[in-house]
Phi, psi and omega in degrees: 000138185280162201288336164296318194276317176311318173319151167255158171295189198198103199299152178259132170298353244328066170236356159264152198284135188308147200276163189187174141078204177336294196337298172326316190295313201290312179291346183264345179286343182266357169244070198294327184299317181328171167194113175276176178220128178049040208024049156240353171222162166254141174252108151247156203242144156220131201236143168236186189247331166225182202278344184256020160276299186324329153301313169298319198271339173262012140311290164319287198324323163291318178295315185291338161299322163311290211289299164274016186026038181245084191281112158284202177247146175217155173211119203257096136302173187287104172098348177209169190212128180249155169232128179239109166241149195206144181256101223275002186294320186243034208005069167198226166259102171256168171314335190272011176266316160283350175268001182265348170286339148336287167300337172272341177287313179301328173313294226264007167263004197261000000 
């Protein structure tokens, strides 16, 4: 388990500044699947083989979001699901945006 996915998310206070510039670089080599955009949000694509694995896995992904109170945006199609995540307090990146991606990388390998 990466030293991320063990962490919990944490509500944002929104008083600190969105990661960006090195920081960014260092959180993205430990979420490689990931892809940020415009370094304000994270992006991943996840391919099934049909719509009710797919379904099933953004269940878990929900459930875990509850569970850390870190909601993403999900879109589930037949056979694939994108997960978007952002801290919408500070409208950018917070640690806790890596660490649920962290933890959605343990989803999809379980």
């Amino acid at each position: 388990m990466s030293e991320l996915a063990s962490k919990t998310c944490v509500p944002c206070r929104g008083d600190v500044p969105a990661i960006k510039g090195k920081h960014l670089e260092r959180l993205l080599q430990i979420v490689p699947k990931w892809k940020a955009v415009n370094d304000h949000h994270l992006v991943r694509a996840f391919k099934f083989p049909d719509f009710s694995q797919a379904l099933d896995f953004v269940n878990r992904v929900g459930e875990l979001a509850e569970q850390q109170g870190h909601h993403p945006d999900i879109l589930l199609a037949w056979g694939k699901a994108e997960v978007t995540l952002w801290t919408h307090k500070i409208d950018g990146l917070s640690e806790s945006d890596f660490i649920m991606a962290a933890k959605i990388d343990l989803l999809d390998e379980g």
